[in-house]
C-alpha positions in Angstrom: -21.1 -41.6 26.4 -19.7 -44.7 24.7 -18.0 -46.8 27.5 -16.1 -50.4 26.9 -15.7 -52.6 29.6 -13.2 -55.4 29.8 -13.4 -58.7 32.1 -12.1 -62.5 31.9 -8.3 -61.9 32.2 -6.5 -64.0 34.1 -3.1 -66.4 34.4 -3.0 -69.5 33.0 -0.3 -71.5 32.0 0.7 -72.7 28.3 -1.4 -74.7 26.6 -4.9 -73.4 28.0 -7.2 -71.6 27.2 -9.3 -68.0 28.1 -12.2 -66.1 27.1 -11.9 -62.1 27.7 -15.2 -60.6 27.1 -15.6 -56.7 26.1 -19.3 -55.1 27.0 -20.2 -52.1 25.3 -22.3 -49.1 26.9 -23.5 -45.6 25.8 -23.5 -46.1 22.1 -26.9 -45.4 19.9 -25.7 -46.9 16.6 -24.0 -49.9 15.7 -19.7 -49.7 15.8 -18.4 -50.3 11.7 -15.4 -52.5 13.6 -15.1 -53.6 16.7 -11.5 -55.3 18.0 -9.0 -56.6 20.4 -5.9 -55.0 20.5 -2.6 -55.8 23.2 0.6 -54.7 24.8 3.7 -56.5 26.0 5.4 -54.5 28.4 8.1 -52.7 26.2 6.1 -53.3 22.9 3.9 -51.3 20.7 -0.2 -51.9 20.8 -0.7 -54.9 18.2 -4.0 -55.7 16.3 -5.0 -59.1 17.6 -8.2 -59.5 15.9 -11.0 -57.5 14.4 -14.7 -58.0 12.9 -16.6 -55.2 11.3 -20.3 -54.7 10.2 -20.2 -57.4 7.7 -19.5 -60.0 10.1 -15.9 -60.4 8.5 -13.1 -61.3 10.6 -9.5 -60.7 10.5 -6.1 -61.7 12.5 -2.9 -61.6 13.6 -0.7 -63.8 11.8 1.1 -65.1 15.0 -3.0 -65.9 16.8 -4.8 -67.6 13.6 -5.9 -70.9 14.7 -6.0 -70.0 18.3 -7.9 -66.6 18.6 -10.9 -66.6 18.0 -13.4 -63.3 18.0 -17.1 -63.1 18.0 -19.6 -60.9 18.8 -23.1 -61.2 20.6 -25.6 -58.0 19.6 -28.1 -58.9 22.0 -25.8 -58.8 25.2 -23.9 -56.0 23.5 -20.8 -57.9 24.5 -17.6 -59.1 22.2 -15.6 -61.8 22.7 -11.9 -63.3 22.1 -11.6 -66.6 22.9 -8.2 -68.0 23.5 -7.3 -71.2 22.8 -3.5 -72.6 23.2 -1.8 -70.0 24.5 1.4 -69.0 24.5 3.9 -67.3 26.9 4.4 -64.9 24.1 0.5 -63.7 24.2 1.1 -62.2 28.1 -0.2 -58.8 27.8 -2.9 -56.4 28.1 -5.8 -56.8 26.4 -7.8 -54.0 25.5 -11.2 -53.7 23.5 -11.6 -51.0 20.9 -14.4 -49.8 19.0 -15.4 -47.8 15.4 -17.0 -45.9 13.2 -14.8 -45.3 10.9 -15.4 -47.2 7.4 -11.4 -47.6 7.1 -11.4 -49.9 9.8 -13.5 -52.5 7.9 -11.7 -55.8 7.1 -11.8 -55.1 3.5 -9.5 -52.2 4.0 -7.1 -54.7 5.3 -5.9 -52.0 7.9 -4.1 -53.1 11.4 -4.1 -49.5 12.5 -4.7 -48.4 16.4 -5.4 -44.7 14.8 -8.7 -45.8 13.2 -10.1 -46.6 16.7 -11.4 -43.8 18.4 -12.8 -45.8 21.9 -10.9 -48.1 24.0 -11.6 -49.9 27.0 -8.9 -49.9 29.9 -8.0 -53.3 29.5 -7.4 -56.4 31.1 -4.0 -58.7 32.3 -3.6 -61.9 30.1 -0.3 -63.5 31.9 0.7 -67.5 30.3 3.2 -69.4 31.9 5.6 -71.8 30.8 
């Protein structure tokens, strides 16, 4: 049973920086995409940032130069790293996975639907 599990979420205020890490369990063949989606209270889930099977990366217009996502096979772990954030990136975080071939970068797809395993996410919080 594929599991996802979220960590490194914290408060921090504007300006700094996190790292919320995303380890993966239970799977037997490599994911085609994995990605970090989040969720303002009030807000739909966004697409923050994706990488697929060819090691290409996409992102959100409003994190490109900040955000940064990478992925270590030997840990089974992926990353988003966080630099100069914003009181507009306070959300939940939450680590998706798949095998669908749409999902690839290529596709250039922002779709939730074409993720079929999430983890349960964790609190980013910036302050002014």
């Amino acid at each position: 049973q594929v599991q996802l599990v979220e960590s490194g979420g914290g408060s921090v205020q504007a300006g700094g920086s996190l790292r919320v890490s995303c380890a993966k369990f239970g799977y037997t063949t490599r994911f085609t995409c994995m990605g970090w989606f989040r969720q303002a209270p009030g807000k739909e889930r966004e697409g923050v940032a994706q990488i697929d099977d060819y090691d290409r990366t996409k992102y959100a217009d409003s994190v490109k130069g900040r955000f940064t996502i990478s992925q270590d096979n030997a840990k089974n772990t992926l990353y988003l790293q966080m630099n100069n954030l914003k009181p507009e990136d306070t959300a939940v975080y939450y680590c998706a996975a798949s095998y669908s071939l749409l999902c690839r970068v290529a596709y250039g797809r922002n779709n939730p639907g074409d993720f079929g395993y999430w983890g349960q996410g964790t609190q980013v919080t910036v302050s002014s």
